[in-house]
ZAMARGU-4260 file (C-alpha; in steps of 0.2 Angstrom, whole numbers, plus 5000, padded with zeros to 4 digits):
<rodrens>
0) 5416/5662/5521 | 5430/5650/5520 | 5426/5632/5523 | 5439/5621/5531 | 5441/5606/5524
5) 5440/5613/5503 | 5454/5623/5510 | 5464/5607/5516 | 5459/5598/5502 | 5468/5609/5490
10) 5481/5614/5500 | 5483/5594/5500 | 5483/5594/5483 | 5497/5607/5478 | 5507/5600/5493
15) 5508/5581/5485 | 5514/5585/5469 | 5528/5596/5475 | 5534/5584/5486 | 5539/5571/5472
20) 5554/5586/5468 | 5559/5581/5486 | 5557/5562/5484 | 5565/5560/5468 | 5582/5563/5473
25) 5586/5553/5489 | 5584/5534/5481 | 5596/5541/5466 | 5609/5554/5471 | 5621/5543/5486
30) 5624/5530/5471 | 5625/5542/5458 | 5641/5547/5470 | 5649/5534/5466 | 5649/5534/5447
35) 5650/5553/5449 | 5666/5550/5459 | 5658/5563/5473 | 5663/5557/5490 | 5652/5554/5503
40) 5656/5569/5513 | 5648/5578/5497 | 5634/5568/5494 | 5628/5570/5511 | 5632/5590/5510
45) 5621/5589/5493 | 5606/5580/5502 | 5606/5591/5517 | 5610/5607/5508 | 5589/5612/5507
50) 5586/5608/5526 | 5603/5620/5531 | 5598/5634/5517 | 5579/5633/5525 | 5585/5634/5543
55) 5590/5651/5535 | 5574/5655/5527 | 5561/5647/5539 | 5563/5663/5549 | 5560/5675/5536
60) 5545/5665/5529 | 5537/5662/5546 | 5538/5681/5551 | 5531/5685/5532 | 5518/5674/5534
65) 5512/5683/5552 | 5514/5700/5542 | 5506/5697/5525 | 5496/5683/5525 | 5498/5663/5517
70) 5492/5664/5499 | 5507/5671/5493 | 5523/5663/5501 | 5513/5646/5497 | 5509/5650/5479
75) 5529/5657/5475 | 5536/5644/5488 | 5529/5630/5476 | 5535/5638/5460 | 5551/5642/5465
80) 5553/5620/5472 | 5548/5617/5452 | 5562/5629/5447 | 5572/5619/5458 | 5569/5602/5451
85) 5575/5606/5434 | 5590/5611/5439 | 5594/5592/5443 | 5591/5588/5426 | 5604/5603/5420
90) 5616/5592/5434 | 5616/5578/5423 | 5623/5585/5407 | 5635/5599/5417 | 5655/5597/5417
95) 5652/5601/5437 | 5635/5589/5442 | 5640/5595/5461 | 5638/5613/5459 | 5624/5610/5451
100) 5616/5598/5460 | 5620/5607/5477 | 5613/5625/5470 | 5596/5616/5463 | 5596/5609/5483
105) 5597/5628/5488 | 5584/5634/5481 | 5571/5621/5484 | 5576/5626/5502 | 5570/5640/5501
110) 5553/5637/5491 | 5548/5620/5502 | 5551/5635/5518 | 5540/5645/5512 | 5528/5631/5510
115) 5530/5621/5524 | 5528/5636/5536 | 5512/5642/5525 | 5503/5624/5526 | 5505/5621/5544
120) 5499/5639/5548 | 5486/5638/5535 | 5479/5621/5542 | 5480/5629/5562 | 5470/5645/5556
125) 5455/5634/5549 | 5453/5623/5564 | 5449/5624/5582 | 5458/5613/5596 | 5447/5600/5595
130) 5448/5597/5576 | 5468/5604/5576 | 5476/5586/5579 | 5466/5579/5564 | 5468/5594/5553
135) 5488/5595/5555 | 5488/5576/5552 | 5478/5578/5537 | 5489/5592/5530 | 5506/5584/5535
140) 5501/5568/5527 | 5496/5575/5512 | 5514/5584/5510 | 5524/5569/5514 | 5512/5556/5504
145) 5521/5567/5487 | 5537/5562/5496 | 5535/5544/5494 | 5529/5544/5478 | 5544/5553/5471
150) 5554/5539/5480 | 5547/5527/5468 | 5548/5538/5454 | 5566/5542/5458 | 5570/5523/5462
155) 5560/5514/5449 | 5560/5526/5435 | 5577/5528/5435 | 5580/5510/5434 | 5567/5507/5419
160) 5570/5524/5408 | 5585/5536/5415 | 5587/5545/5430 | 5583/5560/5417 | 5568/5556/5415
165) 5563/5554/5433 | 5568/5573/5436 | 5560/5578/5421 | 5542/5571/5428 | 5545/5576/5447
170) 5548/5595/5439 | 5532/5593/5428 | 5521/5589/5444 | 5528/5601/5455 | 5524/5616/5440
175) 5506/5608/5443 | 5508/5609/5461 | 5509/5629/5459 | 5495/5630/5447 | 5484/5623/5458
180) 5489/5633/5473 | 5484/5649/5464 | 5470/5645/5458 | 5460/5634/5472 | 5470/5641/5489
185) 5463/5656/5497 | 5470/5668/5510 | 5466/5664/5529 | 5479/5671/5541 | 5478/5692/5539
190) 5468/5705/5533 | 5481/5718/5534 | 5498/5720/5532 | 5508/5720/5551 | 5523/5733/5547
195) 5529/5730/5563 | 5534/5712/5561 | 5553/5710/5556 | 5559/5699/5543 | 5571/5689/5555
200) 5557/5689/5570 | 5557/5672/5578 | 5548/5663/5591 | 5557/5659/5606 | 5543/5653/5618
205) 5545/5639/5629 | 5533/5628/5617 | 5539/5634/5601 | 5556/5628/5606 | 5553/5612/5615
210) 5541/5605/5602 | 5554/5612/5590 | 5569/5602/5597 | 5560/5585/5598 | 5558/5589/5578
215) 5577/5590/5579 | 5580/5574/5586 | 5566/5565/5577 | 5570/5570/5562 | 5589/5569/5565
220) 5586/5550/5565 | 5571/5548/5552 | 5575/5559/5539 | 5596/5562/5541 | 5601/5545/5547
225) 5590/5532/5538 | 5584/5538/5524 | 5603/5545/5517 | 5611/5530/5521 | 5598/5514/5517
230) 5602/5513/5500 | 5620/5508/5506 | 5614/5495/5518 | 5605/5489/5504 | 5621/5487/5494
235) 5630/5481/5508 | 5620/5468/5512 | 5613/5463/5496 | 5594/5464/5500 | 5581/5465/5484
240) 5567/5458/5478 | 5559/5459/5459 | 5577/5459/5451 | 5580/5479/5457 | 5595/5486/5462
245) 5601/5496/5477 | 5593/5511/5469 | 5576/5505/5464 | 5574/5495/5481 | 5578/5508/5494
250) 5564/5519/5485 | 5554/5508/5489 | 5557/5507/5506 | 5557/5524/5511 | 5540/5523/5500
255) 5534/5509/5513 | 5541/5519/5532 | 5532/5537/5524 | 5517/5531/5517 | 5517/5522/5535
260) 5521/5539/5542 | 5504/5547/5531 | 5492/5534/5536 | 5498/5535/5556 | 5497/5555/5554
265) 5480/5554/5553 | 5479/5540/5567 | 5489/5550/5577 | 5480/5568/5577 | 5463/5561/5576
270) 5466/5552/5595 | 5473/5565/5602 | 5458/5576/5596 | 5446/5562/5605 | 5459/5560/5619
275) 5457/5579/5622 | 5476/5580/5627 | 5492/5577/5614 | 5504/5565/5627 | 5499/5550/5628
280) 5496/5547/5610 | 5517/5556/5607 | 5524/5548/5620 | 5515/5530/5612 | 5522/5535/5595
285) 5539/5540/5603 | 5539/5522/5607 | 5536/5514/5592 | 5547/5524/5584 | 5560/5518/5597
290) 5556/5500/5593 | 5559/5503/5575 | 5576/5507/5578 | 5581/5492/5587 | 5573/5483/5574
295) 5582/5491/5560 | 5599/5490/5570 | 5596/5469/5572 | 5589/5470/5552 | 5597/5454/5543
300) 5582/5451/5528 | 5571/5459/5518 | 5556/5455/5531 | 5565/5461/5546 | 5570/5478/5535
305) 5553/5481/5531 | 5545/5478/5548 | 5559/5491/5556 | 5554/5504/5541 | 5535/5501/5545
310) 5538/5506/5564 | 5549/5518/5560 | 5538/5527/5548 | 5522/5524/5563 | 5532/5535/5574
315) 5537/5548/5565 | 5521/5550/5556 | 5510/5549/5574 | 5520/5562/5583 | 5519/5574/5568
320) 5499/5579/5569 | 5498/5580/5588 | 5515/5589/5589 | 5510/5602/5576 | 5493/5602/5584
325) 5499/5605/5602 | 5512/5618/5596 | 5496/5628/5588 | 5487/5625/5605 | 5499/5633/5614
330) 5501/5648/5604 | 5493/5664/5598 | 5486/5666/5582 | 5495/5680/5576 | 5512/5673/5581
335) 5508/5657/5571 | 5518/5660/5557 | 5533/5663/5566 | 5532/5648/5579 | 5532/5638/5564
340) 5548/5646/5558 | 5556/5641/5573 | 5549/5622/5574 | 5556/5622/5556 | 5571/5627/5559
345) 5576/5616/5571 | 5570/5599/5562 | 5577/5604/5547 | 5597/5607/5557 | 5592/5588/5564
350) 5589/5582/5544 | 5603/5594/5539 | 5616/5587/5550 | 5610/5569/5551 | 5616/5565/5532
355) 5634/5575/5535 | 5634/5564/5552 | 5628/5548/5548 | 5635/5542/5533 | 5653/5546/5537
360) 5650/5535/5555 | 5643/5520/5546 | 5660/5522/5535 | 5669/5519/5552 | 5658/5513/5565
365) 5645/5502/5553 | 5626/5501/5551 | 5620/5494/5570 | 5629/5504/5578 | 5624/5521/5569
370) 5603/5515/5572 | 5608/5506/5587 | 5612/5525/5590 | 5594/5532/5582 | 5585/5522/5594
375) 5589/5532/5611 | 5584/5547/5601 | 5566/5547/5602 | 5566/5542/5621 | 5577/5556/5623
380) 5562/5566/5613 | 5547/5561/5625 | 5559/5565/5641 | 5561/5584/5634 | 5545/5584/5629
385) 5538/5580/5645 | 5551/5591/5654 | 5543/5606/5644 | 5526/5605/5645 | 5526/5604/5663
390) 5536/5619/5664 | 5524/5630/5652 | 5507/5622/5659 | 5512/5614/5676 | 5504/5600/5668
395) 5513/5584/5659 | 5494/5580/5652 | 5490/5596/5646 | 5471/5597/5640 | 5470/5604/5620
400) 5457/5618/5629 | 5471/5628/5635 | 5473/5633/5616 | 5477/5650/5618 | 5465/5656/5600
405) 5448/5643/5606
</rodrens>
């Protein structure tokens, strides 16, 4: 029998050191434009390019998961993210860094889609609704925690040693990563193969898409507007500490708002668990997500900046376990795989378009107004999210015992 939490640990495990491949590039890559001569436009097409190519994989991955099982897509999905983060080292030494850069950030697309989709549906099939919030908080922390730490590696190493070397490392850790997926990550979604299930099958339920678009927003703002464009602030306005630049600084930032986001992930699904209903906890976290932004928008030191990333990191990172938990809630087992297709899909076109959006408007219409901006959108979030789950349960508090599998 499959115990649940050795599976969680060790899908925790291969998920953390993956994620520095994905960390490692944001606190390096908008000012390596600059010296690169890639314009901004570019830069934030490179940063966004594995969010658009997964919103074209996500379906495929999700409906492969529903039709041959988890083990699998996780265990090729991680290898082919390490692939991935060599190719930013080829970048460095190419005649065309772009193309390079831009294909390496293709193909972790589609390895983190296959990974993503496999750990959410992996984490909702060893867990009931009354332990879900806890567990999707547990295994989405665990995947973004590698995030921060490959913002420190990207920031700091790159400062001390060479922005080589920081590639190097994050594609060392991430070849780890798959080793231990295969070795220690066993199946738990199907016991025989669903021939019926087409590769480009999505989930187009009412919950599938209402939580998937309060991922779009949220991660619109979070992932696509602050976290491309913080290293400029940084620039613009000066702000360091410990003699680091622009580069080394804004990796530790974003470190500071997602390892916020990891420890209120837990928080987050554990009360809604307790609670026995996800919507007050979302909608609190929607809030302080809320007042982050204002903070951030009004941010003129290096306290303010890191009390707006703090925030901001709370409320991403408390909506994300009792939104994946009520999305598993609210849909059958053996369409799992596909609904978290869809979710993805729609948060990665929010962290897709938010770079090609936001950093050409901070050129024009500057900083505050761009998070002034980012602040309505989680209000905006908890208004839809409301709106839907009255419409699917006739309930705005919906109790986690209408999970569809408990």
């Amino acid at each position: 029998m499959t115990r649940p939490r050795s599976v969680v640990l060790a899908l925790i495990a291969s998920t953390f050191f993956v994620g520095f491949g994905g960390g490692v590039v944001f606190p390096i890559l908008p000012n390596l434009g600059a010296v690169l001569g890639i314009s901004p436009v570019l830069v934030g097409l490179i940063l966004s390019a594995n969010r658009f190519m997964r919103i074209l994989a996500n379906g495929p991955a999700g409906s492969l998961i529903d039709r041959v099982g988890t083990r699998t897509p996780l265990v090729v999905g991680l290898f082919v993210e390490s692939v991935a983060t060599l190719g930013y080292v080829v970048a460095l030494d190419s005649s065309l860094p772009e193309a390079w850069f831009l294909a390496a950030r293709i193909v972790w697309g589609v390895g983190s889609a296959m990974v993503f989709a496999t750990a959410y549906t992996i984490a909702a099939d060893v867990s009931t609704g009354r332990s879900r919030g806890t567990s999707m908080g547990v295994v989405r922390g665990g995947i973004t925690l590698g995030f921060p730490a490959g913002l420190v590696l990207g920031g700091v190493v790159s400062d001390v040693y060479s922005i080589a070397t920081a590639f190097v490392v994050a594609a060392a850790f991430a070849f780890l990563a798959s080793a231990i997926a295969y070795l220690l990550v066993p199946e738990t979604h199907v016991t025989e193969r669903r021939t019926a299930i087409r590769p480009w099958e999505l989930e187009t339920s009412l919950p599938t898409l209402t939580v998937g678009l309060v991922n779009f927003g949220l991660y619109f703002a979070y992932l696509g507007a602050l976290f491309s464009t913080l290293v400029l602030f940084l620039e613009a306005n000066a702000i360091g500490v410990w003699g680091y630049g622009p580069q080394g600084m804004s990796g530790l930032l974003m470190a500071v708002t997602v390892v916020s986001a990891s420890v209120f992930m837990l928080a987050g699904g554990k009360a809604s668990d307790l609670q026995g209903t996800r919507t007050p906890v979302l909608l609190g976290f929607l809030v302080v997500s809320f007042l982050g932004f204002v903070l951030l928008a009004l941010a003129d030191s290096l306290p303010l900046l890191v009390a707006a990333c703090v925030l901001i990191g709370a409320g991403q990172g408390g909506t994300s376990g009792p939104l994946m938990a009520l999305l598993a809630d609210l849909t059958p087992t053996d369409r799992m795989g596909r609904a978290m297709g869809t979710n993805n899909i729609l948060g990665d076109l929010g962290g897709g378009l938010g770079p090609m959006v936001s950093l050409p408007l901070v050129d024009s219409l500057g900083f505050t107004t761009v998070y002034a901006a980012c602040a309505v959108v989680p209000l905006l979030a908890g208004g839809l999210l409301l709106g839907g789950l009255y419409a699917q349960t006739g309930h705005f508090r919906p109790h986690t015992e209408l999970a569809t599998d408990d």
